[in-house]
Backbone as CSV, one residue per row, in Angstrom:
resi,resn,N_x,N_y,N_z,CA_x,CA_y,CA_z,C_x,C_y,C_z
1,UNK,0.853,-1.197,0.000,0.000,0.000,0.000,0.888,1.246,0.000
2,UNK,0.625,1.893,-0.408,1.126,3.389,-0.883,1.207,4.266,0.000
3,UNK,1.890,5.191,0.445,2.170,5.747,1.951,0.888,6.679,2.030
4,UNK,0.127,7.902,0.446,-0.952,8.032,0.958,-2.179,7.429,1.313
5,UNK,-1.442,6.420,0.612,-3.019,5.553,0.361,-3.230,5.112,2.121
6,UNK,-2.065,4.753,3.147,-2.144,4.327,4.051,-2.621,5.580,4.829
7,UNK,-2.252,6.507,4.645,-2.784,7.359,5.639,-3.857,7.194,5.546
8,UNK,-4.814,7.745,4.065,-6.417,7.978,3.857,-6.821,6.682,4.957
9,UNK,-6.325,5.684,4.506,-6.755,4.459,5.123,-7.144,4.480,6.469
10,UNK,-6.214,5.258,7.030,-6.066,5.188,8.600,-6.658,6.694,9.238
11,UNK,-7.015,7.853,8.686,-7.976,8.335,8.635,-9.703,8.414,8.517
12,UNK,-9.613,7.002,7.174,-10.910,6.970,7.668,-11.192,5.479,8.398
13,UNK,-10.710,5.246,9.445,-10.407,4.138,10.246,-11.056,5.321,11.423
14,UNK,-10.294,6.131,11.478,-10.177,6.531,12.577,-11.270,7.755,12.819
15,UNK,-11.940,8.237,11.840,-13.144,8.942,11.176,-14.061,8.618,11.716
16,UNK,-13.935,6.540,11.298,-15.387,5.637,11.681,-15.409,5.383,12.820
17,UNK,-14.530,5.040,13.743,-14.313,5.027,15.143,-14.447,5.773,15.959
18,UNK,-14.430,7.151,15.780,-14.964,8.104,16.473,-16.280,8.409,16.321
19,UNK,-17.132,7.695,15.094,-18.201,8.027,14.653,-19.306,6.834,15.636
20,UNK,-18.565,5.906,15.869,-19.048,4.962,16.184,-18.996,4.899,17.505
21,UNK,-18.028,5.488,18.590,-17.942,5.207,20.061,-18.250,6.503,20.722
22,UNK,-19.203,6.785,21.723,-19.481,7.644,22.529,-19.122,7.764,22.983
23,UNK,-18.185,9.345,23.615,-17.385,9.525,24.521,-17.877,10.812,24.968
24,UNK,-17.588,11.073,26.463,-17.712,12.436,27.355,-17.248,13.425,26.553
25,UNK,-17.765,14.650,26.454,-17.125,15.897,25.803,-17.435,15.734,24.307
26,UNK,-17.774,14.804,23.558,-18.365,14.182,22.034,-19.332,14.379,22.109
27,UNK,-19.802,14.832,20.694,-21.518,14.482,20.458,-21.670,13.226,20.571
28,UNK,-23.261,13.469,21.446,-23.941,12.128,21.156,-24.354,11.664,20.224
29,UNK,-24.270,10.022,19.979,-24.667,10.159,18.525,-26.693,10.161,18.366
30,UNK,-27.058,10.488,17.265,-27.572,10.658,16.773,-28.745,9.654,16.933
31,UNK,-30.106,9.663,16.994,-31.046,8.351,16.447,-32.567,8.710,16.449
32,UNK,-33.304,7.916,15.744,-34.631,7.929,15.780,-34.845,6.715,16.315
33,UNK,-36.199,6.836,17.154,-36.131,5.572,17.575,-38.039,5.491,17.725
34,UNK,-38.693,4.434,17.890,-40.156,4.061,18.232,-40.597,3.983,19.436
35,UNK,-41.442,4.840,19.854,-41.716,4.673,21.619,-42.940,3.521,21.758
36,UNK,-43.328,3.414,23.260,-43.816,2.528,23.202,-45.528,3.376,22.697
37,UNK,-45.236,3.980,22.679,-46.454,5.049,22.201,-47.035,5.047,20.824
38,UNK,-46.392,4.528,19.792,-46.307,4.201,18.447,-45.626,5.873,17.725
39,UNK,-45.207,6.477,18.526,-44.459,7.926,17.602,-43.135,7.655,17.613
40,UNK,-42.614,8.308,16.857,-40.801,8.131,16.784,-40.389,9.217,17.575
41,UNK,-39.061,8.597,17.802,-38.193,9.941,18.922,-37.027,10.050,18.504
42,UNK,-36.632,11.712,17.774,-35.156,11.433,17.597,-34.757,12.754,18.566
43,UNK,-32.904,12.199,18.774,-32.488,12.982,19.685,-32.532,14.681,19.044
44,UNK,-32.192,14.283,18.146,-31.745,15.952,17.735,-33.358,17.172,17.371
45,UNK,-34.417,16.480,18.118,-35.691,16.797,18.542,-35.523,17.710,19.508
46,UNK,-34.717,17.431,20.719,-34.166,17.991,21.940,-33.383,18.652,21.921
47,UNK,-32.769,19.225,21.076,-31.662,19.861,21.157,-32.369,21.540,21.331
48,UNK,-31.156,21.932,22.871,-31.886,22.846,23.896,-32.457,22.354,25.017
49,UNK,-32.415,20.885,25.072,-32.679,20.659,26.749,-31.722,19.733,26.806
50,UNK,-31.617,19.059,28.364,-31.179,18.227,28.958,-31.634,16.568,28.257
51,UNK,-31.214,16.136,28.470,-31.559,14.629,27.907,-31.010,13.941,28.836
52,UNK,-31.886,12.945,29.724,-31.006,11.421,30.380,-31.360,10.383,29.150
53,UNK,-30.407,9.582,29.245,-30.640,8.311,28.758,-30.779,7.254,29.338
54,UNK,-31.546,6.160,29.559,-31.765,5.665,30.496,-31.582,4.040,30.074
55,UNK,-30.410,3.110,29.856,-30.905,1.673,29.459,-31.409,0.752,30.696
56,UNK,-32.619,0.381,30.052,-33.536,-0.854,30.773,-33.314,-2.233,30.489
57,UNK,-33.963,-3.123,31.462,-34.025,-4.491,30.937,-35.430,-4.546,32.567
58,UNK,-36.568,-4.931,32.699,-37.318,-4.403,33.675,-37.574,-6.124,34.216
59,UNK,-36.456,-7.241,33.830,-36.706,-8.655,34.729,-34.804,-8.366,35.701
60,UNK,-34.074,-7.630,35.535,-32.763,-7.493,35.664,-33.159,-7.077,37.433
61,UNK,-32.117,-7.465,38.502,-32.453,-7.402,39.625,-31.647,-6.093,39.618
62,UNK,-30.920,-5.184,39.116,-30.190,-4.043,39.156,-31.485,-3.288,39.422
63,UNK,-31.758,-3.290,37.781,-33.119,-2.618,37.274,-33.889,-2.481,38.842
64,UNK,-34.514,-3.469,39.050,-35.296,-3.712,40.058,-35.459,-3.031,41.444
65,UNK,-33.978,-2.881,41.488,-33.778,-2.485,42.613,-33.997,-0.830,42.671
66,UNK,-33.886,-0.185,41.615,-34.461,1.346,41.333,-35.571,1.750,41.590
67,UNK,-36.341,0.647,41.143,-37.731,0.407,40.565,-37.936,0.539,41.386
68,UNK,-38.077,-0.619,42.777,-38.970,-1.179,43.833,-38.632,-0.089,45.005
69,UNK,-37.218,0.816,45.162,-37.446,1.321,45.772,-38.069,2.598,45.260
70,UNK,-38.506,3.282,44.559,-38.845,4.389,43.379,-37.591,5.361,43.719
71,UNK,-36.624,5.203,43.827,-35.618,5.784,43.401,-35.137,6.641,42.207
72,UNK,-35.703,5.035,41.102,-35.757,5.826,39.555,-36.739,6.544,39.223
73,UNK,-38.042,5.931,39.393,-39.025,7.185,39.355,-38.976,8.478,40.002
74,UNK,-38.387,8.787,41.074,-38.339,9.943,41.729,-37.573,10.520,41.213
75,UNK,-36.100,10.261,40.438,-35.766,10.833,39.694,-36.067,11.429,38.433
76,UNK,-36.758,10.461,37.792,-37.724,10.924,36.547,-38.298,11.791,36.900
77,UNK,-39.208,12.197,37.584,-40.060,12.803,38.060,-39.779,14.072,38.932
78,UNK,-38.534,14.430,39.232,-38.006,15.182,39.544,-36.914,15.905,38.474
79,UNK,-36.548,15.319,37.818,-35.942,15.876,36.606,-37.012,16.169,35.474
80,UNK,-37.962,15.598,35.212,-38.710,16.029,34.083,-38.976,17.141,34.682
81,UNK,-39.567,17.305,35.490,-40.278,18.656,36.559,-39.428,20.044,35.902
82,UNK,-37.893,19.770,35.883,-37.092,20.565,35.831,-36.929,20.671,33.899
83,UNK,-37.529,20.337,33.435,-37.334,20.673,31.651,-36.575,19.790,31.431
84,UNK,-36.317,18.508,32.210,-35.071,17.783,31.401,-36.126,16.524,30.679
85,UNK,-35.676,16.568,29.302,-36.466,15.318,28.773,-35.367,13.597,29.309
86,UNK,-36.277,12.975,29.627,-35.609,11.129,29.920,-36.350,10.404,29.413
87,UNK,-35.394,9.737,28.782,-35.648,8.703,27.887,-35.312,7.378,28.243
88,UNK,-36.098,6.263,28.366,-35.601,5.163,29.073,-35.663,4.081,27.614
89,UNK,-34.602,3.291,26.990,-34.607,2.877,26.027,-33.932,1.309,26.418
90,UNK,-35.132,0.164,25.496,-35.045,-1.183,26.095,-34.059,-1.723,24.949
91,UNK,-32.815,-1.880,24.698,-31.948,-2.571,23.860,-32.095,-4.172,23.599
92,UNK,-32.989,-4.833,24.424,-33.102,-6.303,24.530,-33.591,-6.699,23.526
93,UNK,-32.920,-8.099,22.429,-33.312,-8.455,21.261,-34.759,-9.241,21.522
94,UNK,-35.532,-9.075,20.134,-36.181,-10.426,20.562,-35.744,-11.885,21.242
95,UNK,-36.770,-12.300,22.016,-36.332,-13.424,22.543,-35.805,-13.790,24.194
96,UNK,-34.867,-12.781,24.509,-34.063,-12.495,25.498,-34.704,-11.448,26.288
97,UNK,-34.093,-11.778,27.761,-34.712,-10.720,28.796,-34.537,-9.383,28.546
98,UNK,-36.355,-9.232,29.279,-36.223,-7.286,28.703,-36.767,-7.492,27.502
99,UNK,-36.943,-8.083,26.724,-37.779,-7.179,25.469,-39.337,-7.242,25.988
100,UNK,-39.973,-6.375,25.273,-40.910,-6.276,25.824,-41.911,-5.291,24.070
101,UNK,-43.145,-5.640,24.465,-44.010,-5.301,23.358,-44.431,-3.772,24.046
102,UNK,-45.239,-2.979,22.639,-45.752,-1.611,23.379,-46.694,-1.744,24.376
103,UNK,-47.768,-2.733,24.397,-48.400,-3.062,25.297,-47.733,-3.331,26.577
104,UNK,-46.824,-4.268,26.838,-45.955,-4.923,27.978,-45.472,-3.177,28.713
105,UNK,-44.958,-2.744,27.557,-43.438,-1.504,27.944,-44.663,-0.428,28.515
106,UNK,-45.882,-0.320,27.950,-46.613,1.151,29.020,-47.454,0.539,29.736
107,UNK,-47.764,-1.210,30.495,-48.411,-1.650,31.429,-47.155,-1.455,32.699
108,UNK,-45.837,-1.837,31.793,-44.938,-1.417,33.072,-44.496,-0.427,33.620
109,UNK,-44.489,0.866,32.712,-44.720,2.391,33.115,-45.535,2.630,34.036
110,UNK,-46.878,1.690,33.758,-48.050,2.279,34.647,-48.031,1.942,35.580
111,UNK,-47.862,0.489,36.313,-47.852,-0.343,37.443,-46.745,0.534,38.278
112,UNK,-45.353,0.526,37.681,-44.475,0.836,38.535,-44.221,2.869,38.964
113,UNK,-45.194,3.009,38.084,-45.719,4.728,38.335,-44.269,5.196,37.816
114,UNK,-43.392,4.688,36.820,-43.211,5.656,36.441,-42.780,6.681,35.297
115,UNK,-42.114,7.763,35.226,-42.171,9.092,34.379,-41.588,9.459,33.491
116,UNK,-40.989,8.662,32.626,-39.977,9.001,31.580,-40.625,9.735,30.745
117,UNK,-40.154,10.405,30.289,-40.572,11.495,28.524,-40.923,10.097,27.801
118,UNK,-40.717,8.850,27.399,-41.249,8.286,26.137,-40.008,6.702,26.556
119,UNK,-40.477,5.704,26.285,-39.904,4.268,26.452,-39.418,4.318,25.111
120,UNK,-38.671,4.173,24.729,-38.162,3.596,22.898,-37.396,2.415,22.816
121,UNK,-38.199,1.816,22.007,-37.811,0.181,21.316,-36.542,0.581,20.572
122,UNK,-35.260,-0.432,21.141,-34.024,-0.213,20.155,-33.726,-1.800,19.752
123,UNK,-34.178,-2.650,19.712,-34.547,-4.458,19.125,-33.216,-4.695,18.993
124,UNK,-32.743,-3.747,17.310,-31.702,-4.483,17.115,-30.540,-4.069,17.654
125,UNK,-30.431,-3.137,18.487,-28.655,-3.087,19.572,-28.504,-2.058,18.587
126,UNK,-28.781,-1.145,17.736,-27.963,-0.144,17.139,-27.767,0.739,17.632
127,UNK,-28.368,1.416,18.329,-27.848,2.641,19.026,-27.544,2.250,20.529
128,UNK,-28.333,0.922,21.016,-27.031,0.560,22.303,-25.564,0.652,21.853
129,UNK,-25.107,-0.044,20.827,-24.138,-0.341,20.083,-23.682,0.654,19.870
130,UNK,-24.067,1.904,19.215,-23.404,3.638,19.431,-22.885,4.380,21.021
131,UNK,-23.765,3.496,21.686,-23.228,4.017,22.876,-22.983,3.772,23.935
132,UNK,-22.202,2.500,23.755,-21.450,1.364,23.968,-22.226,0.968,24.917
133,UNK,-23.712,1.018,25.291,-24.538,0.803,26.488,-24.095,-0.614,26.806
134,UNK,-23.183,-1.126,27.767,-23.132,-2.582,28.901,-24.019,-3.250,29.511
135,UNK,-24.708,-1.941,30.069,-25.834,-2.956,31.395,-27.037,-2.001,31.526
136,UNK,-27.442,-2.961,31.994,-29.023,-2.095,32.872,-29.008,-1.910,34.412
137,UNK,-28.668,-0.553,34.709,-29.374,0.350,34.101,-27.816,1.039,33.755
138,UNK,-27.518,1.599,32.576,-26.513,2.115,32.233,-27.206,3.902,31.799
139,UNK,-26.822,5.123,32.179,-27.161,6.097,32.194,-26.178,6.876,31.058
140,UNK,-26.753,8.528,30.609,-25.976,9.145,30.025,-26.930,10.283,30.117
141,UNK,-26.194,11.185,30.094,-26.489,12.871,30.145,-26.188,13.458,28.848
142,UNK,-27.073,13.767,28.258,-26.337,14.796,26.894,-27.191,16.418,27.284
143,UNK,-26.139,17.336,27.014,-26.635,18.856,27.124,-27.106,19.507,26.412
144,UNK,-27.356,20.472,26.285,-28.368,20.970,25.485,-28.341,21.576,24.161
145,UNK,-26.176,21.381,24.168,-26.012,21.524,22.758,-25.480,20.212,22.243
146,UNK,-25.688,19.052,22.296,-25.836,18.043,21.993,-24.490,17.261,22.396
147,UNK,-24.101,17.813,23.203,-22.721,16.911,23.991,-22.897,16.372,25.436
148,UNK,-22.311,15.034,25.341,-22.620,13.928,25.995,-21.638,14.493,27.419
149,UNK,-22.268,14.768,28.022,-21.137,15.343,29.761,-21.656,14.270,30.685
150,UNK,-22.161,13.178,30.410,-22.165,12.059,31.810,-22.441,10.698,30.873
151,UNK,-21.644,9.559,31.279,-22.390,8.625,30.826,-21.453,7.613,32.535
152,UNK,-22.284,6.258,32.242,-22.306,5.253,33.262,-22.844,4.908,34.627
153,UNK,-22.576,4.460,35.804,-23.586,4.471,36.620,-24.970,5.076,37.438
154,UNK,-25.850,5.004,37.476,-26.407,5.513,38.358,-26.262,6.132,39.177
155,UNK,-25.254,5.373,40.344,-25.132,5.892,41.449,-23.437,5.017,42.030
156,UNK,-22.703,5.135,42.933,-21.901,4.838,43.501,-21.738,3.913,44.020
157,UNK,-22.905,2.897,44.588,-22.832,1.978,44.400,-22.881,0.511,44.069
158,UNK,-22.721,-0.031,43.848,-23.026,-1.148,42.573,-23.428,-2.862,43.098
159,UNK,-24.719,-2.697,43.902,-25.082,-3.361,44.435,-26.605,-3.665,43.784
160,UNK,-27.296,-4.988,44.768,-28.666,-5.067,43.847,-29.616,-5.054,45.172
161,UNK,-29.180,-4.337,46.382,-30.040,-4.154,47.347,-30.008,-2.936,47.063
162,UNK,-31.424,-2.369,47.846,-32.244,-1.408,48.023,-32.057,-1.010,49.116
163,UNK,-31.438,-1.043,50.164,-30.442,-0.433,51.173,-29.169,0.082,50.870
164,UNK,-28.858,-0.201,49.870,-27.558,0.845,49.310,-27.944,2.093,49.153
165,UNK,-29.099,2.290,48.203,-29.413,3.601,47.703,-29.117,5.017,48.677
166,UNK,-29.500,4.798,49.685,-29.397,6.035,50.423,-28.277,6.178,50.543
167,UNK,-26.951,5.244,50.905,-25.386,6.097,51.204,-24.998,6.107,50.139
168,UNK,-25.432,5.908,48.874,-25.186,5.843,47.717,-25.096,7.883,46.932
169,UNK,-23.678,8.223,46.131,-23.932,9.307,45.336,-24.795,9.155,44.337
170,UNK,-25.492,9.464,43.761,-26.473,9.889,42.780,-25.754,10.537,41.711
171,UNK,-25.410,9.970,40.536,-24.450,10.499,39.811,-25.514,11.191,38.736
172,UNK,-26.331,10.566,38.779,-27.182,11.645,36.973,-27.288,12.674,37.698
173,UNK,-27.928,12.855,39.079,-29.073,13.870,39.584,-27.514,15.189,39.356
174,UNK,-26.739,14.863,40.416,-25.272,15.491,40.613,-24.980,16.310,39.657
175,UNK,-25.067,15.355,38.342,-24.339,15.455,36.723,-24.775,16.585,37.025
176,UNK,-26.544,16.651,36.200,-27.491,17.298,36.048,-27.208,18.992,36.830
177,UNK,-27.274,18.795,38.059,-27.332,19.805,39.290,-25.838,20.691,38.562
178,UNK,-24.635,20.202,38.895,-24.090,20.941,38.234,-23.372,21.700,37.038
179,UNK,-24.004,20.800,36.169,-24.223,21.235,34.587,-25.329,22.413,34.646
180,UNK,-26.374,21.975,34.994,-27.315,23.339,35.343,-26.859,24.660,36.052
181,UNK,-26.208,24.270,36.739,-25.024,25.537,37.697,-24.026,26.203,36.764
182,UNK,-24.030,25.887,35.857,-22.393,26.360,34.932,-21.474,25.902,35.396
183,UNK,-21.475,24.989,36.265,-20.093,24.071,36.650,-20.097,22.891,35.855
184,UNK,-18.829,22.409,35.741,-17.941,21.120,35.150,-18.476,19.622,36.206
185,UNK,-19.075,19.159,35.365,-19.235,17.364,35.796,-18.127,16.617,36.950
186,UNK,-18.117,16.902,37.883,-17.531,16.278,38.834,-16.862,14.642,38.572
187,UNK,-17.493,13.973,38.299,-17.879,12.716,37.737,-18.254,12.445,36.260
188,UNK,-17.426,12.811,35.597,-18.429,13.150,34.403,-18.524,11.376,33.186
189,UNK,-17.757,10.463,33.697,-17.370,9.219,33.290,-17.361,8.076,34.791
190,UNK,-18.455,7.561,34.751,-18.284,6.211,36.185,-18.336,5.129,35.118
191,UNK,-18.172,3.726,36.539,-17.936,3.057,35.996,-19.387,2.146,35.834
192,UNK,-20.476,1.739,35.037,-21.889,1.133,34.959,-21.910,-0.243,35.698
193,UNK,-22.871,-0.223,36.774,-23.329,-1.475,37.073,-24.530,-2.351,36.689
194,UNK,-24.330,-3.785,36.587,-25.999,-3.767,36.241,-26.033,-5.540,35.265
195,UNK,-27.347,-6.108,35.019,-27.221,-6.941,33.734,-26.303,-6.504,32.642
196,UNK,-26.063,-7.901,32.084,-25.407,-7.086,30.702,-26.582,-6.312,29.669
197,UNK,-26.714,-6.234,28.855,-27.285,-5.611,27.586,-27.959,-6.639,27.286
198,UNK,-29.049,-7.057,26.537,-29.280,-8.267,25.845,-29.410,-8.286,24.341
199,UNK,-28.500,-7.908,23.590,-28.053,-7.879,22.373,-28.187,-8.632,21.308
């Protein structure tokens, strides 16, 4: 290969790789997606607010443990309050835990009370796959000019009891709080606990 030819090569290597992996301080990438509502949701809809991202799997004992204590709902519900749109998005393929039909995905909204801006079906892993989503519940913050300033845990610590939560940091709420302040993300990269993905 030809010395330019190797560069181009390795340029657009390196073009697609950045195009492809989500990182802090990067745009988020991009997507449309189907809620459980039957409307589509794309990110760049939002652009000018806050955005959580929220990955689910709602049989995962992580998951669960948000749930049952309403932890996650209180957050929803306390951040929507505040103009931030959240998005809770189920990556689980057919077949495998966590997928769930539109019917299934807003009986479980309703039961468990709670508040996301819109559930969106992602089936085939493509935009988990953009953003390298691991586990459930795996989180991300994008701002309001479309850069990603939080992604990974929940909270601090990475347990599947519901007695953690309280000595536990709260890393979205935190994010959130001081991104809204004009301050810099404290935390702006943790490390995600949780099921894997079901891909």
């Amino acid at each position: 290969m030809k010395p330019r030819a190797m560069v181009f090569a390795s340029m657009m290597f390196a073009a697609a790789a950045a195009q492809a992996a989500a990182g802090v301080g990067q745009p988020a990438p991009g997507f449309t997606l189907q809620g459980a509502d039957g409307k589509a949701y794309s990110l760049a809809d939002y652009k000018g607010n806050y955005v959580v991202l929220e990955w689910t799997n709602h049989d995962c004992p992580y998951v669960k443990k948000h749930y049952k204590s309403g932890n996650m709902q209180a957050q929803q519900k306390e951040l929507t309050g505040k103009g931030v749109v959240w998005l809770t998005v189920i990556s689980s393929a057919p077949g495998t835990q966590g997928h769930v039909d539109a019917a299934r995905a807003n009986a479980l909204t309703k039961s468990r009370a709670a508040a996301p801006t819109a559930v969106l079906f992602d089936p085939s892993g493509e935009v988990g796959r953009k953003y390298e989503a691991k586990t459930t519940p795996h989180m991300y913050v994008v701002a309001p000019d479309g850069t990603l300033i939080y992604m990974g845990g929940i909270d601090s610590v990475p347990s599947s009891d519901v007695d953690d939560i309280a000595q536990a940091k709260q890393y979205v709420k935190v994010a959130l709080a001081e991104a809204m302040a004009g301050k810099p993300v404290s935390d702006a990269s943790t490390r995600p606990y949780g099921c894997s993905v079901k891909y």
